[in-house]
C-alpha positions in Angstrom: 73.3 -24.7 -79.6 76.1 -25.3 -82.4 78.6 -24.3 -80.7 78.1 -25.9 -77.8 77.7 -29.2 -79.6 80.7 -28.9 -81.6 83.1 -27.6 -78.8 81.8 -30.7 -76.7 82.7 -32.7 -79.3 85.8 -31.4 -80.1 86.8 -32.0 -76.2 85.4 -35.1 -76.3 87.6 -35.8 -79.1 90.4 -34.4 -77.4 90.1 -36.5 -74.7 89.8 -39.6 -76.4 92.7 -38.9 -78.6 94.5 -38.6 -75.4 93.2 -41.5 -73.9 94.0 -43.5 -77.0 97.6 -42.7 -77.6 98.5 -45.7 -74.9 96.6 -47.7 -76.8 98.0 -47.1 -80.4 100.5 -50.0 -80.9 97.4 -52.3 -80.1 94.9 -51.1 -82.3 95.3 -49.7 -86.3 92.9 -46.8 -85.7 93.6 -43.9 -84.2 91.7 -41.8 -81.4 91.1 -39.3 -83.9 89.6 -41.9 -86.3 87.9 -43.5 -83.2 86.0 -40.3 -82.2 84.9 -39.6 -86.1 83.5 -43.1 -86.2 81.7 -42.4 -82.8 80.3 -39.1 -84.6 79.3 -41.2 -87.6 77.5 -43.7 -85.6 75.9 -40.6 -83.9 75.3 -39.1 -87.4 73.3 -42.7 -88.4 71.6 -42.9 -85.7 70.3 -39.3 -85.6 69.2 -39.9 -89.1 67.4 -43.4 -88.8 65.0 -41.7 -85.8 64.4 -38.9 -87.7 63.1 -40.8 -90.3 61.2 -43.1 -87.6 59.9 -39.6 -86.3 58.8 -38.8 -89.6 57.3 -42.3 -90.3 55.8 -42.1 -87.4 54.0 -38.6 -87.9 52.9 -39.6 -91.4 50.7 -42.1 -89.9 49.6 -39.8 -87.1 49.0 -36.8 -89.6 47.3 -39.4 -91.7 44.9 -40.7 -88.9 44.5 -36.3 -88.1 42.9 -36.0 -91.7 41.1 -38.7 -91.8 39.0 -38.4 -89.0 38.9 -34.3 -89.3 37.2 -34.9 -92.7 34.9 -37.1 -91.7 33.4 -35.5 -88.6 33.6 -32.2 -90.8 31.3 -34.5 -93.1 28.9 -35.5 -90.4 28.7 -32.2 -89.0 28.0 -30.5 -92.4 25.4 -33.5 -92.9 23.9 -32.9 -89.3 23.5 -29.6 -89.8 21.8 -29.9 -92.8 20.1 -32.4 -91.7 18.5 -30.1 -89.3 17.4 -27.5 -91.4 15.5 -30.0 -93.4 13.8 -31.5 -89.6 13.2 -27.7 -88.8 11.4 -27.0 -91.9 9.4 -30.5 -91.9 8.5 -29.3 -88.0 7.2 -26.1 -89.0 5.5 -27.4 -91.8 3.8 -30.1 -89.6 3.0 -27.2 -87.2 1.6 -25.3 -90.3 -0.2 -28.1 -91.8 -1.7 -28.8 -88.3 -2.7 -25.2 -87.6 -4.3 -25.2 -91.2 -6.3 -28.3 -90.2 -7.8 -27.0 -87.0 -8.7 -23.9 -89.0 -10.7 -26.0 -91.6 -12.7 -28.2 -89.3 -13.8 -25.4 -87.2 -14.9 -23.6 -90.8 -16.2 -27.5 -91.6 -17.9 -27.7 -87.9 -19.6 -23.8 -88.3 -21.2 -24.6 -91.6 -22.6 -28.0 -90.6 -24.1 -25.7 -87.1 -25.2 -23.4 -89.7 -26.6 -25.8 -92.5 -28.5 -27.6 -89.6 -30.2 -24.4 -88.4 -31.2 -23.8 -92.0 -32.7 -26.9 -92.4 -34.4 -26.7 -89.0 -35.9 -23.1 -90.1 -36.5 -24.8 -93.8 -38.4 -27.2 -91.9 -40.2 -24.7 -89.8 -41.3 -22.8 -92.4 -42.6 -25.4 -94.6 -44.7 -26.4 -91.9 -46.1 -23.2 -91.6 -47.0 -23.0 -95.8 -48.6 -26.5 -95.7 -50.7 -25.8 -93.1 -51.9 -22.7 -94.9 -52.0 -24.8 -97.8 -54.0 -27.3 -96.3 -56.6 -24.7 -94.6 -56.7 -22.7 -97.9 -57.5 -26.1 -100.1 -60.2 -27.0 -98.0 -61.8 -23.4 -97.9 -61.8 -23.6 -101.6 -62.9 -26.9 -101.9 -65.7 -26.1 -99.3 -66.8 -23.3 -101.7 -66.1 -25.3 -105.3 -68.6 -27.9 -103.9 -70.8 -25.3 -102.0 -71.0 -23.3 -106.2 -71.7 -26.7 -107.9 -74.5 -27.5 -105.9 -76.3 -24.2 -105.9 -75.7 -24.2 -109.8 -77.2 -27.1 -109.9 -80.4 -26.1 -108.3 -80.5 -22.9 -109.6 -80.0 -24.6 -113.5 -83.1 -26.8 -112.0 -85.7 -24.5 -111.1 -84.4 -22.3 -114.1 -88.1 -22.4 -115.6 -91.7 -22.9 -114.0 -92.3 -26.0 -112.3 -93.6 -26.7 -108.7 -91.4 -25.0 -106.0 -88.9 -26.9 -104.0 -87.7 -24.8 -101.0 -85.4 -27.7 -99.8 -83.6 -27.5 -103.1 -83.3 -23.4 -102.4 -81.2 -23.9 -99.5 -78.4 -24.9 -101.1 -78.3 -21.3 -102.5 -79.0 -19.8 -99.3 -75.7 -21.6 -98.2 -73.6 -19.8 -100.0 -73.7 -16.9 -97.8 -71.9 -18.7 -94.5 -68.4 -19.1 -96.7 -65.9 -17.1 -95.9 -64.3 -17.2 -99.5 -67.8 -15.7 -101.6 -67.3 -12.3 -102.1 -69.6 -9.7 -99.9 -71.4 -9.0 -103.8 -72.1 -12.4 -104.7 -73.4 -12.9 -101.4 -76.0 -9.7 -101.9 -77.0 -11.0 -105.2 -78.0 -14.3 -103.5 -79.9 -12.5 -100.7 -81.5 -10.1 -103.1 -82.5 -13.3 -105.0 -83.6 -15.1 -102.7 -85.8 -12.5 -101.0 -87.8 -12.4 -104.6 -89.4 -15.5 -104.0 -93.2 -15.5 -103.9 -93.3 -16.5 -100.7 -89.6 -17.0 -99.8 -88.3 -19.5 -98.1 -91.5 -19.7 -95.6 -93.3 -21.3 -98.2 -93.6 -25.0 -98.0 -96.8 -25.8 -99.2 -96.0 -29.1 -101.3 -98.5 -28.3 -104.0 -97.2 -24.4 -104.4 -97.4 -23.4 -108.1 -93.6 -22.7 -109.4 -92.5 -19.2 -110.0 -91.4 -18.2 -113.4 -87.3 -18.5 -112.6 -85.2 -14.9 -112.6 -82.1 -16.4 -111.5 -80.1 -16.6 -115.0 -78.0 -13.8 -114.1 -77.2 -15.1 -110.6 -76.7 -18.6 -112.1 -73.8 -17.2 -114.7 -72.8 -14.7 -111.4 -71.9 -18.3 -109.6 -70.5 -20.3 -112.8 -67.7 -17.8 -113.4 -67.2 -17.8 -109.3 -67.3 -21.3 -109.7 -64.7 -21.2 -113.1 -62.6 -18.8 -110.7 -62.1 -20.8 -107.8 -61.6 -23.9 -109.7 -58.4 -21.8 -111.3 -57.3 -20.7 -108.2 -57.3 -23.7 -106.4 -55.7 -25.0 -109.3 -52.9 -22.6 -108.9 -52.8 -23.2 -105.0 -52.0 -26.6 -105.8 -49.6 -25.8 -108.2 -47.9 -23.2 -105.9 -47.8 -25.8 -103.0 -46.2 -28.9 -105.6 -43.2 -26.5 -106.2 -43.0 -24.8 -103.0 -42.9 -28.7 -101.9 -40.5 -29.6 -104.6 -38.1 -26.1 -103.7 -38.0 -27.7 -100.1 -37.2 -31.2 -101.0 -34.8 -29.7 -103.2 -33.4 -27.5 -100.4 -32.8 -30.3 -97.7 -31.4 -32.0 -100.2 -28.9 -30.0 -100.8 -28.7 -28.4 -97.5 -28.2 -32.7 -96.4 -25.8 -33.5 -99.1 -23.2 -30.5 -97.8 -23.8 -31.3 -94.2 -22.9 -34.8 -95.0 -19.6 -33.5 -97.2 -18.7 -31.2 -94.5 -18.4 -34.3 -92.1 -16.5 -36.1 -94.8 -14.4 -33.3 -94.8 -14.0 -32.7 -91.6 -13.7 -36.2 -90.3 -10.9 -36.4 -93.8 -9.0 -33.4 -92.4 -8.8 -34.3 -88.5 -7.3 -37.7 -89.2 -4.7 -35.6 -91.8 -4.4 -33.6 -88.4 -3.3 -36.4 -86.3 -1.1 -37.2 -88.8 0.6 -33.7 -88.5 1.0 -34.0 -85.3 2.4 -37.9 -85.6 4.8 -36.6 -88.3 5.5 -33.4 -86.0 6.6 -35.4 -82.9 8.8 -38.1 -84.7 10.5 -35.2 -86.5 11.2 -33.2 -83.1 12.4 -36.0 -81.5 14.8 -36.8 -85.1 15.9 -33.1 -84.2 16.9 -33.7 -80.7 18.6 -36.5 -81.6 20.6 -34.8 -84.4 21.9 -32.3 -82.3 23.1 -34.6 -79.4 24.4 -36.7 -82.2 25.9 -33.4 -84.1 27.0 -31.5 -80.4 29.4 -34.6 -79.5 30.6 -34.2 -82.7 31.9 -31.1 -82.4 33.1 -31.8 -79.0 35.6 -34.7 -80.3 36.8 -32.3 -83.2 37.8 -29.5 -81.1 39.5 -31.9 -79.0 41.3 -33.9 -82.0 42.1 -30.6 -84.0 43.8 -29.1 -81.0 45.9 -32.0 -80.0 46.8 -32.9 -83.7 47.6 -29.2 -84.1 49.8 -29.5 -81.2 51.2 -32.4 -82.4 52.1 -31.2 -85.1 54.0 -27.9 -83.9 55.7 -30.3 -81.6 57.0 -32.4 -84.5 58.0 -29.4 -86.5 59.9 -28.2 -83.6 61.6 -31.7 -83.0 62.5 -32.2 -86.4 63.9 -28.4 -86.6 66.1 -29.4 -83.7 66.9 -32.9 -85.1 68.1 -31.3 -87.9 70.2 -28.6 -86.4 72.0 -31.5 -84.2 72.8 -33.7 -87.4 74.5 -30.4 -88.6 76.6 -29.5 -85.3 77.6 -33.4 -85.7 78.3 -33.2 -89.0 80.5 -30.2 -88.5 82.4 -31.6 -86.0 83.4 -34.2 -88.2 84.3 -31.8 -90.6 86.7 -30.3 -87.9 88.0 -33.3 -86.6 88.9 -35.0 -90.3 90.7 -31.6 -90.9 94.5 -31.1 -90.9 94.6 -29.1 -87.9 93.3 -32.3 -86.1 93.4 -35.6 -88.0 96.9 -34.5 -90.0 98.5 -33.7 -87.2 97.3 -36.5 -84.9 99.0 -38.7 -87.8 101.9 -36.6 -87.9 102.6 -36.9 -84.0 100.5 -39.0 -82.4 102.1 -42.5 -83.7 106.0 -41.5 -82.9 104.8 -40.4 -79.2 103.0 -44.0 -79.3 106.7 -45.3 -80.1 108.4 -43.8 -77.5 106.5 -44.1 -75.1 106.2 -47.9 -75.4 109.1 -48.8 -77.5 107.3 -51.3 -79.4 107.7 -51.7 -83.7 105.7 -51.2 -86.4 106.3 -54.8 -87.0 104.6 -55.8 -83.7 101.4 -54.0 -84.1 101.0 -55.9 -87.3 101.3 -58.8 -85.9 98.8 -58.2 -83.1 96.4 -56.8 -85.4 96.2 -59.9 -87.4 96.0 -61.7 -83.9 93.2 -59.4 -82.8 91.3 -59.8 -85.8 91.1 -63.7 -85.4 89.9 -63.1 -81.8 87.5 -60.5 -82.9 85.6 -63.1 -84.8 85.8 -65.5 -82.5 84.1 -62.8 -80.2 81.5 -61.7 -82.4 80.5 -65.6 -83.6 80.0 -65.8 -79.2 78.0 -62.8 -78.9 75.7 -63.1 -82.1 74.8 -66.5 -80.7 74.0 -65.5 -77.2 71.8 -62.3 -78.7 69.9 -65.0 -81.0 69.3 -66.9 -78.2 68.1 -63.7 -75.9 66.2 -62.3 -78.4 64.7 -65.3 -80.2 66.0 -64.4 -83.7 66.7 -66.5 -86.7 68.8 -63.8 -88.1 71.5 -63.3 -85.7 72.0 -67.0 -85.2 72.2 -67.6 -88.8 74.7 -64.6 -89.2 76.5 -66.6 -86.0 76.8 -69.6 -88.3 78.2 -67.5 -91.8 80.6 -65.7 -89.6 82.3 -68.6 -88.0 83.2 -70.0 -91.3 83.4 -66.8 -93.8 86.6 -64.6 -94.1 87.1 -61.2 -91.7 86.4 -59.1 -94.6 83.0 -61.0 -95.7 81.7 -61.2 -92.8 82.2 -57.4 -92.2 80.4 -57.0 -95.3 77.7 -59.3 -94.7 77.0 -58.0 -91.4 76.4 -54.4 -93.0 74.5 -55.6 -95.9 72.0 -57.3 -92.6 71.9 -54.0 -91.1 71.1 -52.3 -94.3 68.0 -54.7 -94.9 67.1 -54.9 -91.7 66.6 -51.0 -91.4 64.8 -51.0 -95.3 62.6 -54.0 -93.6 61.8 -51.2 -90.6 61.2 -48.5 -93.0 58.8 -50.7 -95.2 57.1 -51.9 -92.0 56.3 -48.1 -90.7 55.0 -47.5 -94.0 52.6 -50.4 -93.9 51.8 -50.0 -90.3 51.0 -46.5 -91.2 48.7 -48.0 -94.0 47.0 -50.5 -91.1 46.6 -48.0 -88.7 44.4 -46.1 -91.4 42.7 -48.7 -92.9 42.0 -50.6 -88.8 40.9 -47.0 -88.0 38.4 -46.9 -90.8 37.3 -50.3 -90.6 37.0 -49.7 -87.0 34.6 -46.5 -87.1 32.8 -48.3 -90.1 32.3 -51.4 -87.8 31.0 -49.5 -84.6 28.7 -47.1 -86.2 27.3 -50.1 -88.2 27.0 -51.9 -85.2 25.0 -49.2 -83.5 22.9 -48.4 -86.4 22.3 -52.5 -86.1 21.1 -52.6 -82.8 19.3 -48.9 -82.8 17.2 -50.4 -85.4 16.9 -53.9 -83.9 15.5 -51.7 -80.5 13.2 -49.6 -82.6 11.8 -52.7 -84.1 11.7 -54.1 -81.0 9.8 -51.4 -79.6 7.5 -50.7 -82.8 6.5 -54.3 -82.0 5.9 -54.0 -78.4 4.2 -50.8 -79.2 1.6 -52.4 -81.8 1.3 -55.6 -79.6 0.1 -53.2 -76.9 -1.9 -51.0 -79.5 -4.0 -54.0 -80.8 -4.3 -55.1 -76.7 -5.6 -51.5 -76.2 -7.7 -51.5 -79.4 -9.6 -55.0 -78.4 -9.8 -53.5 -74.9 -11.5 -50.4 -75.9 -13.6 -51.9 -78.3 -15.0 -54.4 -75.3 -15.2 -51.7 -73.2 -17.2 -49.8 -75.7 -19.4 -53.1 -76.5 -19.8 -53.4 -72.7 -20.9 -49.2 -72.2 -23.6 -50.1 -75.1 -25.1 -52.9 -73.1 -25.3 -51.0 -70.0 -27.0 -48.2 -71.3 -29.5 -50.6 -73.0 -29.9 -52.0 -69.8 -29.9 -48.6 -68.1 -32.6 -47.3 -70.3 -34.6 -50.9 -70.2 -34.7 -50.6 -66.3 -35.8 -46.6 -66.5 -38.6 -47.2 -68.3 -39.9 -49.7 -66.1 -38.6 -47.2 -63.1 -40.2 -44.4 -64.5 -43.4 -46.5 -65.2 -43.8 -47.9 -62.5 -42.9 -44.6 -60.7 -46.1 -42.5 -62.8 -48.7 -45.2 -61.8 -47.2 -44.7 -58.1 -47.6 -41.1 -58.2 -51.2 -41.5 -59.9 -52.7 -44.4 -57.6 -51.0 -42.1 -54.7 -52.8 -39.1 -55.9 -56.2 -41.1 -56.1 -55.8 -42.7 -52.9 -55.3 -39.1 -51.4 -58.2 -37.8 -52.9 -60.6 -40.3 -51.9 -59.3 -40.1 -48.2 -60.0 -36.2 -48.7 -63.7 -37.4 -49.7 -64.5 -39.4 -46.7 -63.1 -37.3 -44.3 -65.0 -34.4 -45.6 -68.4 -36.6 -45.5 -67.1 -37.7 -42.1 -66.4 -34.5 -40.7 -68.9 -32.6 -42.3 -71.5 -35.1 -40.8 -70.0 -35.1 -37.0 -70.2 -31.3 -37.2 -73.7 -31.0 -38.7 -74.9 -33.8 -36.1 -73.2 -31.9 -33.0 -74.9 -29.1 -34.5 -78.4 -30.1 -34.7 -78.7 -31.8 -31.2 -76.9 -29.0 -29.3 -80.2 -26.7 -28.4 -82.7 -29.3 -28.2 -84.6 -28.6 -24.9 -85.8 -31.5 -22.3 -89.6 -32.1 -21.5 -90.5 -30.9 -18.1 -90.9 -34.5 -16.1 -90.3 -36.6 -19.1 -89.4 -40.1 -18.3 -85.9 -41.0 -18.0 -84.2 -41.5 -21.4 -81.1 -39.2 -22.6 -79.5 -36.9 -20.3 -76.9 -35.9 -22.9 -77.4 -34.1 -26.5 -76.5 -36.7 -29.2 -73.7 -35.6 -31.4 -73.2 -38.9 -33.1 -70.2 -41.5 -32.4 -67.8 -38.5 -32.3 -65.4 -40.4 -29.7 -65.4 -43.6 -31.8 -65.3 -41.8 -34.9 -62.3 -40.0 -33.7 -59.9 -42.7 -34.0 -61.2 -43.6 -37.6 -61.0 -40.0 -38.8 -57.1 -39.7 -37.3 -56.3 -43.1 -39.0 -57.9 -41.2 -42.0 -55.6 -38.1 -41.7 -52.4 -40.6 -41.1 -53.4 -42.8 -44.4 -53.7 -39.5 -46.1 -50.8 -38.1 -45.2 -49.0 -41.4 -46.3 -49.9 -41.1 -49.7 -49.0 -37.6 -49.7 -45.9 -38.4 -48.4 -46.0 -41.3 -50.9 -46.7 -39.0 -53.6 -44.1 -36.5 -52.8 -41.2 -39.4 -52.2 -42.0 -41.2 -55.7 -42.0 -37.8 -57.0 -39.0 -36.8 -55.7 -37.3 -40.7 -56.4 -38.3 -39.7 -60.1 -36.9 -36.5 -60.3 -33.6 -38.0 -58.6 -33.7 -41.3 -60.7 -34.3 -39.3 -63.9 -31.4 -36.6 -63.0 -29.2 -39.8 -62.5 -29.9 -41.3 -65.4 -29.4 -38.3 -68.1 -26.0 -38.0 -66.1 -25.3 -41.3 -66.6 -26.5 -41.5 -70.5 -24.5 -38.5 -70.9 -21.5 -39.4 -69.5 -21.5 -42.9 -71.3 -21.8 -40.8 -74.5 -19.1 -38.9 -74.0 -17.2 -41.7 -72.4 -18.0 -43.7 -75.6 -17.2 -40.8 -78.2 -13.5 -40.9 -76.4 -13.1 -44.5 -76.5 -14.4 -44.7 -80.5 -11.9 -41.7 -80.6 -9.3 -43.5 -78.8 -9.9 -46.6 -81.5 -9.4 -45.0 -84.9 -6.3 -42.9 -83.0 -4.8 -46.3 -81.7 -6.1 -47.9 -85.0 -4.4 -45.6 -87.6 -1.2 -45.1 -85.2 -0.8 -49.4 -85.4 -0.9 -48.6 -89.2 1.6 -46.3 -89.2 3.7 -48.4 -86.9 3.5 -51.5 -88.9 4.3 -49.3 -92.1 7.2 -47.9 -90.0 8.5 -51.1 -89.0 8.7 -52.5 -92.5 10.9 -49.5 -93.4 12.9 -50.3 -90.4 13.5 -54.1 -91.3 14.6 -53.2 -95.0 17.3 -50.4 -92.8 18.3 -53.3 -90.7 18.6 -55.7 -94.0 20.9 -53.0 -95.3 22.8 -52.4 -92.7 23.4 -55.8 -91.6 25.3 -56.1 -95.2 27.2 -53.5 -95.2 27.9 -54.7 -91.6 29.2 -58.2 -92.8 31.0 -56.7 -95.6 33.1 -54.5 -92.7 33.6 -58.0 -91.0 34.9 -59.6 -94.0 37.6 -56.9 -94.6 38.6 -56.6 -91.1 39.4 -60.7 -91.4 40.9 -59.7 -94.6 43.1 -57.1 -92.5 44.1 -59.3 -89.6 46.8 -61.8 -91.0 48.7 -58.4 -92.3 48.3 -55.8 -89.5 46.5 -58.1 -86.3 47.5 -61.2 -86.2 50.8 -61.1 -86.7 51.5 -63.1 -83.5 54.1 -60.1 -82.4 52.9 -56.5 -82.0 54.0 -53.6 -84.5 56.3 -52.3 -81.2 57.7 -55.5 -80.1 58.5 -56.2 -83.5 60.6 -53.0 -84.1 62.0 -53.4 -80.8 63.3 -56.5 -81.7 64.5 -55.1 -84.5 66.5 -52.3 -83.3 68.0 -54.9 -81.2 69.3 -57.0 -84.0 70.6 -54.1 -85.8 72.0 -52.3 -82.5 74.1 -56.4 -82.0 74.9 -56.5 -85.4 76.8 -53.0 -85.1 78.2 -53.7 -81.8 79.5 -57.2 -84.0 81.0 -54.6 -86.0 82.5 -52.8 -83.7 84.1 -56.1 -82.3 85.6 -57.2 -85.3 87.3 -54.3 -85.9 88.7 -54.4 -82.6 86.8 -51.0 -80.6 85.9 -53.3 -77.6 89.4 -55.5 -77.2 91.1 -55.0 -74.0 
């Protein structure tokens, strides 16, 4: 590619050399010289948009980092982000799990506590009535020892007898609790009356008493029941006392287990709350995270390939500048410029026969018309391209010497291309800082109006919450009314219902009565008449048996059997209406139990979910407090940012392109002064 370069070049100088020999008594610079300024001006130019290229790169590059590094960062942050929402999911999940596990353990002990106390129950039932039976037996037999004591102890010396007296004793014998001995030793005593218990003559001398033995035989029975009843009493106080102790106990864990339970299913629901906002956190995350990824595959390829492209450009930039820059080295060496000097000028005077002398002359000639020239065109390019610059240089160069306003004209181009570089480098800096400002503008914008939606719909959501709540809570107060009326109107139902069924029964019964009378009557009556045999001439009277009103009595006994089987029917319908009415109404209180349980349910869910909303949305209105600042404080620097990199009036590319056009007039000035473009 060097060599072709420079052997164009070197033909192209070859050509212009011969092209500019006619031209050599007009004009102090030579083709040669010509072509190396063309090469120069080549050279320049190659250079400044390199350095444009390079400008412009930076900036790109620049923007390529930037916005690598930070999607890195929110993809390193999503990611981590997500491990943390997949271990708060699972631990919901686990938390949940652990939950359920612990009511149903909370919800068996309470079934099993309740049977025990059923079966306490039961059982201590079963002891006091024992109790009560065994008290009274020995109660029974205390008194039943007392009072034969005391007659015995009466008639324990001679005095008249008393038989009445001896019966108490005798009594001893029907209790079950007197041992079979004791009851012997009574008999045997008794039966040693002098006349037993037949005697009852009131004036009867007394016996001489033998019963001091059998009287200490029924005081130490008597001192032994006494001390066992005492202990039955005793036994029954602390079996009563274990079983009050027992339900309570057995009461106060049922009623912890509910605590428990009741604690744990709301800490449940709360699992499950914390469970589902997480999830949908995660989904989020990784739509959030996925996009990404997307946009940094995308922008690391096409930076990447911007970059090989500049690399490649800048490579070949740089191997032109060098062919260029060779070729000037060729052509400003003797074997061309020296002897272009050497030859060139006395073939210019021979073939045109004009003097050294002349030339002189013309140049100074051309250079006054060169001015004149350039003062034209610098005015008409101010004018076309609406700068100050050019027409102020228009101005200096009319007036200034040739020489100045050569100079000043390169000293303008020099700035002007220092006031380009210095303009890529601070557009490179805006570019940055817009692009940054930009991102931190939109993604505070979002985050503003995500959060303003979420606490627009947190709102909406405990708006409708408390409407569901009061809805419920009417609908529940409306269930309890109609099962109060429900119940009111079966009791009167079933009431009235029973004294149906009874009157019906009644009624039927009593029609049973009279038609058995009836029909037990008719048949008895067609009975006894049927074989009752007419006198022989007997005056005229009956020619028929009797058998009683049977064909008027028919209809009454039919109506009978209808009316009867009216109230059977009447029984068997209220019956039945009962049955049905009853059936209807346990389905009813049934279902309004369980239709109530879900509602109540349905409250303290909806209840403790507005709670957690309204905590939420106060967490949410501090966010959107934040955020809205650090919002405003993006605003503020963006206004900070426009005067220097927006609002400029003229874009970054117009400018430059204005530019380029001032510089690209101010060299073609040049060129007119010294004389390229004169005819």
């Amino acid at each position: 590619m060097v060599r072709s370069s420079l052997s164009l070049l070197l033909l192209l100088g070859g050509a212009l050399a011969r092209a500019s020999a006619a031209d050599s008594a007009r004009s102090a610079v030579t083709p040669v010289q010509k072509v190396v300024q063309l090469m120069e001006g080549m050279m320049a130019k190659g250079k400044e948009e390199k350095h444009d290229e390079q400008v412009q790169f930076a900036a790109y590059k620049q923007f390529c980092d930037d916005n690598i590094a930070e999607k890195q960062r929110a993809i390193k942050e999503a990611n981590e982000k997500l491990e943390v929402l997949s271990a708060d999911i699972e631990l919901h999940t686990t938390d949940a799990a652990k939950m359920q596990k612990e009511i149903a353990e909370h919800e068996e002990d309470i079934t099993v506590w309740a049977g025990d106390q059923k079966a306490a129950t039961k059982v201590r039932e079963i002891e006091k009535a024992d109790y009560d039976t065994m008290h009274a037996d020995y109660s029974e037999s205390i008194d039943a020892l007392e009072r034969a004591v005391d007659v015995l102890k009466q008639q324990d010396y001679d005095r008249k007898q008393d038989p009445e007296s001896l019966m108490q004793v005798a009594s001893l014998k029907g209790l079950d609790l007197i041992p079979e001995s004791t009851k012997r030793m009574v008999d045997a005593f008794l039966q040693d009356e002098p006349e037993g218990l037949a005697v009852r003559a009131p004036e009867a001398d007394a016996y001489e008493a033998k019963s001091g033995g059998v009287v200490k035989m029924l005081e130490d029975l008597l001192d032994k029941f006494v001390a066992e009843r005492t202990t039955l009493e005793k036994e029954e106080m602390n079996a009563k006392h274990a079983y009050e102790m027992l339900m309570q106990d057995l009461t106060a864990q049922v009623t912890q287990a509910t605590a428990d339970k009741d604690e744990k299913s709301e800490a449940k629901a709360k699992a499950m709350q914390s469970k589902a906002t997480a999830e949908g956190d995660f989904k989020d995350t990784v739509a959030t995270r996925d996009a990404d990824e997307a946009y940094l595959g995308d922008l690391s390829a096409t930076c990447e390939q911007k970059a090989s492209d500049f690399e490649s450009r800048q490579a070949l930039r740089a191997e032109e500048l060098e062919a260029i820059n060779k070729a000037i080295e060729i052509i400003s060496g003797s074997a061309v410029k020296g002897n272009a000097e050497t030859y060139l000028p006395s073939l210019a005077q021979r073939s045109k026969g004009r003097a050294t002398a002349l030339v002189s002359v013309f140049m100074g000639r051309s250079q006054r018309g060169a001015q004149a020239r350039v003062v034209e065109y610098l005015q008409k390019r101010s004018h076309e391209l609406s700068s100050p610059i050019l027409l102020s240089l228009a101005t200096r160069v009319s007036s200034d010497p040739f020489e100045q306003v050569k100079k000043m004209i390169k000293d303008l181009v020099v700035r002007l291309m220092e006031e380009a570089n210095e303009e890529a480098e601070h557009k490179g800096w805006c570019d940055k800082e817009l692009a940054t400002n930009e991102h931190t503008r939109k993604e505070k914008t979002d985050s503003v109006e995500t959060l303003r939606a979420e606490i627009d719909e947190l709102t909406s959501s405990i708006a409708k919450l408390t409407e569901d709540v009061a809805e419920l809570s009417k609908e529940v107060a409306e269930l309890d009314e109609a099962v109060s009326k429900a119940t009111s109107f079966r009791e009167d139902e079933k009431a009235k219902n029973t004294q149906t069924i009874q009157d019906a029964m009644a009624a039927q019964s009593a029609v049973a009565q009279a038609l058995t009378v009836l029909k037990d009557f008719y048949a008895k009556a067609s009975e006894a008449t049927a074989f009752v045999q007419q006198q022989p001439e007997a005056p005229e009277i009956f020619d028929k048996p009797y058998r009683g009103m049977g064909g008027e009595s028919g209809g009454v006994v039919g109506m009978l059997e209808v009316i009867e089987s009216d109230f059977a029917r009447l029984e068997t319908d209220t019956k039945s209406s009962e049955v049905t009415a009853q059936t209807e109404y346990d389905a009813f209180m049934s279902d309004s139990k369980v239709d109530k349980a879900s509602k109540t349910k349905d409250i303290e869910h909806k209840t403790a979910k507005k709670q957690d909303e309204s905590e939420a949305i106060v967490t949410k209105k501090e966010d959107l407090e934040g955020t809205e600042k650090e919002l405003d404080a993006a605003l503020d620097y963006f206004d900070k940012l426009k005067p220097s990199c927006v609002d400029a009036g003229v874009s970054q590319e117009d400018r430059g392109a204005r530019r380029k056009e001032e510089i690209e007039s101010l060299q073609e000035a040049l060129r007119i002064l010294n004389g390229e473009d004169l005819p």
